[in-house]
N, C-alpha and C positions, 0 to 999 in steps of 0.2 A: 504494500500500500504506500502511496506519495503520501510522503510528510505533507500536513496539515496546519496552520496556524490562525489565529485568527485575528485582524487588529479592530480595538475599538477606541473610541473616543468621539470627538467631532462637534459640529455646533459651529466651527469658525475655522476660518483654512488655518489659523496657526496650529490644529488637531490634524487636519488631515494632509498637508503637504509632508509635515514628516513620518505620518505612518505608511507614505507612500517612497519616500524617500529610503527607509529601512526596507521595505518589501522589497525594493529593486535592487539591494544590496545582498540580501538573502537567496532572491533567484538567482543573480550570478553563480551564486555558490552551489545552488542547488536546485538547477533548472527545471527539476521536475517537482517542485512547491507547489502547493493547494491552498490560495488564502479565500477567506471569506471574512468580510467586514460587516460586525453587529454592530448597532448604534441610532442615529438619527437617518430616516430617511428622507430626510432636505436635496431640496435641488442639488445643492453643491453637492453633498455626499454621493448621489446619485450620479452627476455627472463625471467626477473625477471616481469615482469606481471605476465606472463604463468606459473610462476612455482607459483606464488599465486593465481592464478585462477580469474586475476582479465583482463577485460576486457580492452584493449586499442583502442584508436583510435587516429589516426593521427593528428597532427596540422603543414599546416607550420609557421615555426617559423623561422622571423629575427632576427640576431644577430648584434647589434652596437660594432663594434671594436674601440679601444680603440687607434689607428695607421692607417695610409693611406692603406684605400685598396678600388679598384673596389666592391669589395665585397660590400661593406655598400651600393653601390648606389641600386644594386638588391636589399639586404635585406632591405632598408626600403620599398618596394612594398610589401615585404613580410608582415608586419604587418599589414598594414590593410586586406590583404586576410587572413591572419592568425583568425582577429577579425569577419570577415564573418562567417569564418568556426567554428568559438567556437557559433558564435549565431545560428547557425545550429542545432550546436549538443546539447548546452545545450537548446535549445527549442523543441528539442524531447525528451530528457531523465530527464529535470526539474529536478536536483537536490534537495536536501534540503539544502547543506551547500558545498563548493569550501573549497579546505585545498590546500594553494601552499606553496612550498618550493621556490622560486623565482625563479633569474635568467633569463634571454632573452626568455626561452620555457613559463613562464607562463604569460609574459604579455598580449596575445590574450586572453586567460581562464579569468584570472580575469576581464577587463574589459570588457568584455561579460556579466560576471556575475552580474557583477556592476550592467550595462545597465537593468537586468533581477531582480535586488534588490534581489539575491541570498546574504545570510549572507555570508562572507568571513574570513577566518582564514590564515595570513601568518605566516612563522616560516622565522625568519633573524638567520642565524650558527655566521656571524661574528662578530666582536667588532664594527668593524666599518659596520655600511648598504651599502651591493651595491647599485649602480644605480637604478637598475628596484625595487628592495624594497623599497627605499628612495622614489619611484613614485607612487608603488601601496599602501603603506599604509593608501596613500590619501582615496582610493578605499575599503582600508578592513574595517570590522568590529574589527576584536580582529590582533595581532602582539605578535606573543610571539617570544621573545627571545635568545637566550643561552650567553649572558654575558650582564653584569651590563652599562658597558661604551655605549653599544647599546639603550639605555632606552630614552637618549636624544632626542633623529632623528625621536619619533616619540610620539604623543600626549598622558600625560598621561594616559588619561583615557582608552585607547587602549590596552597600554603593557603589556605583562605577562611575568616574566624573569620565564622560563623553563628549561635550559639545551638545552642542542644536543640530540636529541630520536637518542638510537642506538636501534637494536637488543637484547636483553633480554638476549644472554647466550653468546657475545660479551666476558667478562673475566671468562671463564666457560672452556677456554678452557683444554687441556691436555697434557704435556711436553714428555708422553710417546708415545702418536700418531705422536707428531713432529719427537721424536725422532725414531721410525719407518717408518716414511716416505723419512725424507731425511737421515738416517742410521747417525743422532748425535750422539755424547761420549758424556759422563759425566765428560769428562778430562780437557776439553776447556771452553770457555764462549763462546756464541751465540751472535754475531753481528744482528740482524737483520736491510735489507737499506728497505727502502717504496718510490717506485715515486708517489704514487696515482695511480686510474684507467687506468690513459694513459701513466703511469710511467715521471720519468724526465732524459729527455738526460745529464742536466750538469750535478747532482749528480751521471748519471754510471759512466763519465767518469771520475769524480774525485775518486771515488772508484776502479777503474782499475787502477788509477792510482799509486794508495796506497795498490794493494790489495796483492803483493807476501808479503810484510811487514806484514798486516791484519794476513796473513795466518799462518806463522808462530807459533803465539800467540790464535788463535781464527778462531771459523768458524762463514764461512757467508752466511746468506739466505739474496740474495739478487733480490726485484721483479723491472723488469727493467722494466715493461710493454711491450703487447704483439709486438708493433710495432718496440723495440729495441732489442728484446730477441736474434736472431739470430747474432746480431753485435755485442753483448756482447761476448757470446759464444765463436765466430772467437778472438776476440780481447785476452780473457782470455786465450783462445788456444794460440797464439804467445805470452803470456808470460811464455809456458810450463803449464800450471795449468789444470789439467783434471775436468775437470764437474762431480760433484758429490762424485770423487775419492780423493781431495786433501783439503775437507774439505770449498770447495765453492761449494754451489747450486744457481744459477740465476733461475730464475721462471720468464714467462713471465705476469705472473695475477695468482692470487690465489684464488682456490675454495674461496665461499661462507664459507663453515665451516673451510676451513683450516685455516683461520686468528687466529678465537681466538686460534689454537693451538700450529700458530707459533709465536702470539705476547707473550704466557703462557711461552713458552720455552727462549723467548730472554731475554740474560741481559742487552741490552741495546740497542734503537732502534734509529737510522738516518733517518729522515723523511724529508718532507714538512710537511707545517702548514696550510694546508685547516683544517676546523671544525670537520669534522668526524675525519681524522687523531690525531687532538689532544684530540679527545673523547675516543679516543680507546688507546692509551695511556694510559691517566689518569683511564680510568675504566680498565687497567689492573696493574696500578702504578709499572711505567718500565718509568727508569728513559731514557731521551729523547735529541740528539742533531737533533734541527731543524731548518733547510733550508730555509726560505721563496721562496716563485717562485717570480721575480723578476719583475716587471710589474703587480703584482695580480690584479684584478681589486681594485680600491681603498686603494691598497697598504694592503688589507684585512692581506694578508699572513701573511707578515710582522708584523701589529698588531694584530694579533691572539698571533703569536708566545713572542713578548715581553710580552704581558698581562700575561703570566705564566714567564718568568723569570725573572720580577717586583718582583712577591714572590717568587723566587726563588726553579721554580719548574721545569727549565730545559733549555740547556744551548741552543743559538742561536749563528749560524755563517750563516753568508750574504752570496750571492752565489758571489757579486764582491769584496769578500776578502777569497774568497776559495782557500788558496793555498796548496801544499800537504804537507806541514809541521805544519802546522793550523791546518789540520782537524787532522793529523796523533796525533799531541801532542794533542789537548781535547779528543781524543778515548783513549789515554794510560791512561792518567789522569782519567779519569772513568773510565774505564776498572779495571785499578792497586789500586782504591780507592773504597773501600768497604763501607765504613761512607760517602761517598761522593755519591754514587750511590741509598742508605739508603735516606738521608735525601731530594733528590732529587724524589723519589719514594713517600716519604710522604707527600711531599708538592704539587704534580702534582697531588695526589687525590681528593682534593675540586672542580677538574675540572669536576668530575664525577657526572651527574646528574642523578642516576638511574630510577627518578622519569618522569623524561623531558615527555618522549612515553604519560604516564598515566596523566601530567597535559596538553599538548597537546590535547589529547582526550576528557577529558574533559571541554575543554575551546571549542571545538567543538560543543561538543554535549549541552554545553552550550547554544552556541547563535539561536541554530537549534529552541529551547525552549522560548526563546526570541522572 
């Protein structure tokens, strides 16, 4: 019988680009692999299975908010029907080994698994462990990592410090595909903003704010996410500024491949500070002002983002001290600093773990052996 695994997590592509990023490291190895992904069946999850050929299957899954809502009272019913439905599925398809990226979609999965003495492999992105990983690691076998400060929260003998598994040709991109896509010069500097997959409302608005100024001096690819894309638009039209024509492009999500070729092209990128974000940064060493989302669970964001401007590897403004003379003077200041944008590019590379995917996979296919 083909070894079997199964990954779960999801709810935001910082879950599922690196449970796909370890499965292709995995088949390398062992090209006759059987994965199946439990979890959310969300567009996204659905379509990035599908386009890996990887089977899904639904799980409901509660979410614990972190603020008063009705919501929490449905969603805790939802977990234990969530844990029904994982001991279903994985007592037809018997895995050999569970690989979760966490978060609220994989609690059902893993302790199912548990229940089933399937081996367990988690991967924690932040510095600091969320909730549900802080819980499951009780439950895993192995906990790898992507930072050092993470190593505490859970039992020696457990941890592997990894990296963030991105994608393999993630800083591979090419400045002349950007630049034929969204029609760049060579004349200007490249802002690039990032809200993450669901984009961030205060970061457009604080960029519309500032952006006839922006423009001037620099263009800007900015991805609002697809739920804000149309408001941008309108908004940037009543400041007179044509789309596409005036040296701003708004994108509401970005191809798959387009990333690495607009992160190749920017000199300088405004982000949030989820895990994958500052992965791809660093594996592109583009020097970085980031945002924290404000409420992250466990304040994660936040400490992601200081943990690289500790060494001095990119600069950090809070969104409750955003105002548009703040952000306007740190973009001039790097922008107009060349040794400053340098030093900041060099130091945000150690964040780069090219290896993560390949120790990942093998800390896997480790315990499957065990």
């Amino acid at each position: 019988m083909n070894l079997r695994i199964v990954l779960t997590g999801g709810g935001t592509g910082g879950h599922i680009f690196p449970l796909l990023a370890v499965a292709k490291k995995i088949q390398d190895k062992k090209p006759e692999v059987e994965f199946l992904f439990l979890g959310p069946a969300g567009k996204m999850e659905k379509d990035l299975m599908a386009a890996k050929g990887i089977p899904l299957k639904g799980i409901i899954c509660g979410k614990m908010r972190r603020y008063f809502s009705f919501r929490n009272f449905i969603d805790f019913f939802k977990v234990p029907a969530g844990i029904v439905q994982s001991l279903w599925r994985l007592l037809v398809y018997m895995p050999d080994a569970i690989f979760s990226k966490g978060g609220y979609a994989s609690l059902p999965v893993v302790l199912a698994g548990w229940i089933y003495r399937i081996p367990i492999v988690i991967h924690e992105s932040d510095s600091v462990p969320g909730v549900t990983n802080n819980f499951l690691g009780k439950f895993s076998n192995s906990v790898a990592v992507s930072y050092p400060q993470a190593e505490e929260y859970f039992p020696p003998s457990q941890v592997v410090l990894t990296g963030n598994p991105l994608r393999e040709d993630i800083n591979q991109g090419s400045v002349q595909k950007a630049r034929e896509k969204f029609s760049l010069t060579e004349s200007k500097k490249v802002i690039l903003v990032l809200g993450g997959s669901q984009g961030a409302r205060i970061i457009n608005e604080k960029i519309l704010e500032i952006l006839p100024e922006l423009l001037k001096k620099y263009q800007v690819i900015h991805q609002t996410g697809k739920l804000h894309i149309e408001d941008v638009k309108k908004r940037a039209g009543e400041l007179g500024i044509k789309i596409d024509y005036d040296d701003y492009h708004p994108i509401g999500d970005y191809a798959n491949e387009d990333l690495k070729d607009i992160l190749k092209a920017a000199d300088l990128v405004i982000s949030r500070s989820g895990a994958n974000s500052l992965s791809e940064v660093a594996a592109n060493e583009k020097p970085a002002i980031f945002i924290p989302l404000l409420g992250s669970a466990n304040n994660h964001q936040k400490m992601n983002a200081y943990s690289l401007a500790k060494v001095g590897a990119c600069v950090v403004l809070e969104e409750n001290n955003l105002g548009k003379n703040i952000l306007l003077k740190n973009i001039y200041e790097l922008m107009d600093d060349q040794e400053l944008r340098d030093k900041l590019s060099r130091a945000v590379r150690v964040f780069y773990h090219p290896d993560a995917a390949e120790k990942i996979a093998e800390e896997i296919l480790k315990i499957i052996k065990n």
